[in-house]
Structures are given as structure tokens and as C-alpha cells.
C-alpha positions in Angstrom: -31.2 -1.1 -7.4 -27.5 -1.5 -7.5 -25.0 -0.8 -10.5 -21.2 -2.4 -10.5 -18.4 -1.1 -12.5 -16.9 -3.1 -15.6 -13.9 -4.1 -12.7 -16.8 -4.5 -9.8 -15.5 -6.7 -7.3 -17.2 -6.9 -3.4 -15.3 -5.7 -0.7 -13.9 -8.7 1.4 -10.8 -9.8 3.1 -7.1 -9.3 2.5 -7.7 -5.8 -0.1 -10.8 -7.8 -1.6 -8.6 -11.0 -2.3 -10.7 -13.0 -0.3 -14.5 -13.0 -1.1 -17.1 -11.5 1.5 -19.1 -14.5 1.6 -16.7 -16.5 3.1 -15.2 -14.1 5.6 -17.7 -16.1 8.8 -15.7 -19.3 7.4 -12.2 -17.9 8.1 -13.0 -16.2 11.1 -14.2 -19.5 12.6 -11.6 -21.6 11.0 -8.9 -19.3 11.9 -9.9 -19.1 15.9 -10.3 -22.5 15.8 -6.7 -23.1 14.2 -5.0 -20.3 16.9 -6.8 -22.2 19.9 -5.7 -25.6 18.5 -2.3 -24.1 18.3 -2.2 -22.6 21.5 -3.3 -26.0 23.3 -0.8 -27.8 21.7 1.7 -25.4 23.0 0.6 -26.0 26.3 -0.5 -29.3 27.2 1.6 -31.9 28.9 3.1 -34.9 28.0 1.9 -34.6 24.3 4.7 -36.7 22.3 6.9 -33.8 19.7 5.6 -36.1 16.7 1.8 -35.1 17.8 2.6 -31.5 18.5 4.1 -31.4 15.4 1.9 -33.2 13.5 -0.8 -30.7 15.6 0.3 -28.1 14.2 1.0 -29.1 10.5 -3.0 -29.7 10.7 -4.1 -26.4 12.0 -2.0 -24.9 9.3 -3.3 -26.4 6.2 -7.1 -25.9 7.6 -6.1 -22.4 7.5 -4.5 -22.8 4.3 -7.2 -24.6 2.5 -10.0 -22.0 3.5 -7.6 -19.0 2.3 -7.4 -20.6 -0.8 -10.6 -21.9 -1.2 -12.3 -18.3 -0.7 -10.1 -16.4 -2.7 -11.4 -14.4 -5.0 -8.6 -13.1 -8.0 -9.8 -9.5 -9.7 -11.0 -10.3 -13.2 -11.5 -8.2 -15.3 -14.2 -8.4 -18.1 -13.1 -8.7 -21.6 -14.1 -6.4 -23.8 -17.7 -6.7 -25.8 -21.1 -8.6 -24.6 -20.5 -12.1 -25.8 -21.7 -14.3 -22.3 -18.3 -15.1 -20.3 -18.6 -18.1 -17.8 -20.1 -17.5 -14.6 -17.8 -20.0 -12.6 -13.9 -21.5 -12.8 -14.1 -25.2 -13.5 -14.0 -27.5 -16.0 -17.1 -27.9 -18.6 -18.3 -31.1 -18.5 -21.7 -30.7 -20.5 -22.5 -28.7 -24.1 -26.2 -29.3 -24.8 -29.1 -28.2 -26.2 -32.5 -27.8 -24.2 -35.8 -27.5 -25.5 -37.3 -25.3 -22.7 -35.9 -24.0 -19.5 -36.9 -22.4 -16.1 -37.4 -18.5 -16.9 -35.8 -19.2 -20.9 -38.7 -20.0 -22.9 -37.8 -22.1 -26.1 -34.7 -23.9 -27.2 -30.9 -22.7 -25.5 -27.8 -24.2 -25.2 -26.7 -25.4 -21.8 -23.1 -24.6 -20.3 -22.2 -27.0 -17.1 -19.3 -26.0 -15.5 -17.8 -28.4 -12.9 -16.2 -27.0 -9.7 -13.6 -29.2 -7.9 -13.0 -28.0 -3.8 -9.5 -26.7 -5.6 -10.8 -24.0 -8.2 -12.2 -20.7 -7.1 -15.4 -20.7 -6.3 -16.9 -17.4 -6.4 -19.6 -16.8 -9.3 -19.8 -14.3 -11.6 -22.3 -12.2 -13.8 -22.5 -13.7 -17.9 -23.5 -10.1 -19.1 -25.2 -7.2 -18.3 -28.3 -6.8 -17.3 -31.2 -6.8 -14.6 -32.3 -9.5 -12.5 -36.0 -10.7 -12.8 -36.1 -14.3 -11.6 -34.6 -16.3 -8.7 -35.9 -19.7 -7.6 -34.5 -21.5 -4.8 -35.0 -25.5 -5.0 -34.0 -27.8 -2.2 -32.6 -30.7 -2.9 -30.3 -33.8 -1.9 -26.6 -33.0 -2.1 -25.1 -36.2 -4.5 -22.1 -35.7 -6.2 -21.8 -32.3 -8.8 -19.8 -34.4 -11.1 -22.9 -36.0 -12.9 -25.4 -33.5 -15.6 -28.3 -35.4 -13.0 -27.0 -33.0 -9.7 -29.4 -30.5 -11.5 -32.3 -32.7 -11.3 -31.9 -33.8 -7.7 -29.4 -31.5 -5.8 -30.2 -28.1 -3.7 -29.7 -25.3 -6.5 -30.7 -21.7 -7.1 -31.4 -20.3 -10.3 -30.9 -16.7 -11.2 -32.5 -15.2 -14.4 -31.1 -12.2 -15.9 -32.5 -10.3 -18.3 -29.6 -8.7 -21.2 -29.3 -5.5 -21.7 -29.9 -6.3 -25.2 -33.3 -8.1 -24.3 -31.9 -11.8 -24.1 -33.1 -14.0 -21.0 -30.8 -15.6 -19.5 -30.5 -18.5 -16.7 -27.5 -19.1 -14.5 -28.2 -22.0 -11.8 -26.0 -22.9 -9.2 -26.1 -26.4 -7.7 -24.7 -27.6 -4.7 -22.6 -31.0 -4.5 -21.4 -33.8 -2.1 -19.9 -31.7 0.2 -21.3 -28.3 -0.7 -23.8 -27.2 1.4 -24.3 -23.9 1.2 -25.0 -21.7 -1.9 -24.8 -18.2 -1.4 -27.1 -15.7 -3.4 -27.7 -11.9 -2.2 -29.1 -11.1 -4.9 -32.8 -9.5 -5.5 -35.1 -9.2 -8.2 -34.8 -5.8 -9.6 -31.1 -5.5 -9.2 -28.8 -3.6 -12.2 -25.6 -6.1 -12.6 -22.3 -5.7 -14.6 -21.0 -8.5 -16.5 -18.2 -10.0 -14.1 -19.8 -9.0 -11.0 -18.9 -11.2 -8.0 -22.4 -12.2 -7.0 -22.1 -15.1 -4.9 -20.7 -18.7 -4.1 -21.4 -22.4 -3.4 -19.4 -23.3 -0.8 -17.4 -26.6 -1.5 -17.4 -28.5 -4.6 -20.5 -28.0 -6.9 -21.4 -27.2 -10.2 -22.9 -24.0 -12.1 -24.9 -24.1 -15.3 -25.6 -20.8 -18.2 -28.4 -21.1 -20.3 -28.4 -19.0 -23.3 -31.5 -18.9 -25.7 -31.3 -17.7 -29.2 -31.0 -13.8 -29.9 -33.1 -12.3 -32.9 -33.6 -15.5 -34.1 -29.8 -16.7 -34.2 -28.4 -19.5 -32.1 -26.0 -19.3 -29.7 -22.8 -20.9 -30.5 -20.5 -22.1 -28.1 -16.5 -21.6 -28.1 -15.8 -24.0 -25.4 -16.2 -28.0 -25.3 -16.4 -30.7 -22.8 -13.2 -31.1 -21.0 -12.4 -27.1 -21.6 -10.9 -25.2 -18.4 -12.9 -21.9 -17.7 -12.1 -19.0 -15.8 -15.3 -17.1 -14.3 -15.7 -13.3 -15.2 -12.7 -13.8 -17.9 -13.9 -16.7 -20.7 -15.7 -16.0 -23.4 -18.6 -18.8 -23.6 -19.3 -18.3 -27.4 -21.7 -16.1 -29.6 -24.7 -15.4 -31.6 -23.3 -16.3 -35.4 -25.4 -17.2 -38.2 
């Protein structure tokens, strides 16, 4: 089993600036963009507008991916109060009756990741790891609450250290294709924890249940901005 620090972030690229997951990405994208650049440079009878406009191409490729795999060190705020699990924008505050792995009622987060916001996801709280369930799926748009009825997702269920179950799911979009989860039942996690991504716009969900018989209450609403590893989602108050 594997334990991360309060600060825990995964070694990757640029002094851990740039997450690990996507490091295959920007090696690819980054020899393609040098041997685009280089070919430009030396074909014939290419028009200066076309090499130039060649080049400005290659560039922002190269730009886009360094942006879209960064990864910014968060760190946790203090207490154990859930914190968001992905940047984004909340576009869904609900109640649920029953859930995957959370038995009983919970209150559903869904966060809303646009190709622009970082896409790394993060641990809610501290805890152990005793569920994961990949689904496949289409790949509609993330935008809509019904991507997590019909859209390739995997759901992670984490078990608080203070005995609360609780259910992150990540769900791929339109153009994401590719969630990434190393996770594995059994392993010790630290709330803010880089775990893993969905690559290209998509949309992560928390599911909190109630904790000794009190509700959790959420701080944020539809159309709130949330950082992952840094919000606070809310608490249990009676």
C-alpha cells in the first residue's frame, strides 16, 4: 500500500509541473512539432506566409499540451472537510437516493472540466481505497448531468479515515478519450493526492453520504469555480 504526504504530488515533467500521466502526450506531440518544424525549414518552394503560418501551428500544439497537462502544487487546506477532486465549474448540486459503493441518500457534486482548466484529479479526503469500477461508455458531450448515465467513466470509492464512504467518478466527454486511474484497491491516499486524469474535456462527480447521521452540506453552488486539491466542498452541520 502506498501513503502520500499532506503536499504529495507525482513526479512528472518540468520539477513536477507537468503531470506524469501526460508525459507519452508531450513526448509525441513535441517530436511531432520539432519534425514539423524542421520540414518547414527545409522544403522548397513553400510560400513565407505557409512557413510561417507552419510554424505558428506547431507552436501552439506544443503550447496547448504544456498547458493542458500541467499540474500546479496545491496544497491541502487544513482540516477533513471533502475538497473538490477536479478544477471546473459545478454545474450540478443534488441529492441521490442510492449510489454505486454509497449506500443510502448523498449529495452529488458535478464538476465540469472545459479542455482549458487543469485536468489532473485529486483525492476528497483521506482514506483507503476499496472500490473501482470501470464502465464503458459512448463519449457525448460532459456538459449535460446524463454523460454519467451514458459516457465511459470510472468510479473510485474511498473509504474516510473517519469511516465515511465515499464515491469520486470520473467521466469522459466529447473529446476525452482516455481516463487515467493507477489506482488499486487497498491503496493508503492523502487528501490532495494527484491520482489521475481524463484527458480532454470531461467531467468528475463526489458523492458524499451522511456522517453519524448528519447530512452533508455543500458550500459551493451551480455556476461556482473549483479548484481541485484546494476547495473546500462543504461539511457535515446539523
Amino acid at each position: 500500500m502506498k501513503t502520500e504526504t499532506q503536499e504529495a504530488q507525482s513526479k512528472g515533467l518540468l520539477g513536477d509541473r507537468l503531470t506524469r500521466h501526460g508525459t507519452p502526450v508531450i513526448a509525441w506531440i513535441s517530436l511531432f512539432c520539432a519534425a514539423g518544424s524542421l520540414s518547414l525549414m527545409l522544403l522548397e518552394g513553400l510560400s513565407e506566409t505557409l512557413r510561417l503560418g507552419g510554424w505558428i501551428f506547431c507552436g501552439a500544439l506544443w503550447l496547448f499540451a504544456l498547458n493542458f497537462f500541467r499540474n500546479p502544487r496545491r496544497r491541502a487546506p487544513a482540516g477533513d472537510q471533502p475538497i473538490s477532486p477536479a478544477d471546473g465549474k459545478v454545474i450540478g448540486v443534488d441529492l441521490v437516493a442510492d449510489e454505486s459503493y454509497v449506500d443510502g441518500p448523498a449529495l452529488r457534486i458535478h464538476i465540469f472540466l472545459s479542455v482549458f482548466n487543469v485536468h489532473v484529479n485529486r483525492i476528497p479526503v483521506d482514506g483507503v481505497i476499496e472500490h473501482l469500477r470501470y464502465v464503458e461508455g459512448e463519449f457525448r458531450s460532459a456538459v449535460g448531468a446524463e454523460a454519467r448515465e451514458v459516457n465511459e467513466r470510472q468510479e473510485i470509492g474511498l473509504m474516510s479515515s473517519d469511516g465515511v464512504p465515499i464515491l469520486v467518478r470520473q467521466i469522459a466527454g466529447l473529446i476525452a478519450r482516455r481516463i487515467v486511474c493507477p489506482l488499486k484497491v487497498g491503496d493508503e491516499v492523502k487528501r490532495g493526492f494527484d491520482f489521475g486524469m481524463i484527458r480532454f474535456g470531461s467531467q468528475t462527480e463526489i458523492i458524499i453520504p451522511s456522517r453519524n447521521g448528519i447530512p452533508f452540506k455543500s458550500t459551493v453552488k451551480v455556476g461556482d469555480k473549483v479548484q481541485g486539491g484546494k476547495t473546500v466542498l462543504g461539511d457535515w452541520i446539523k
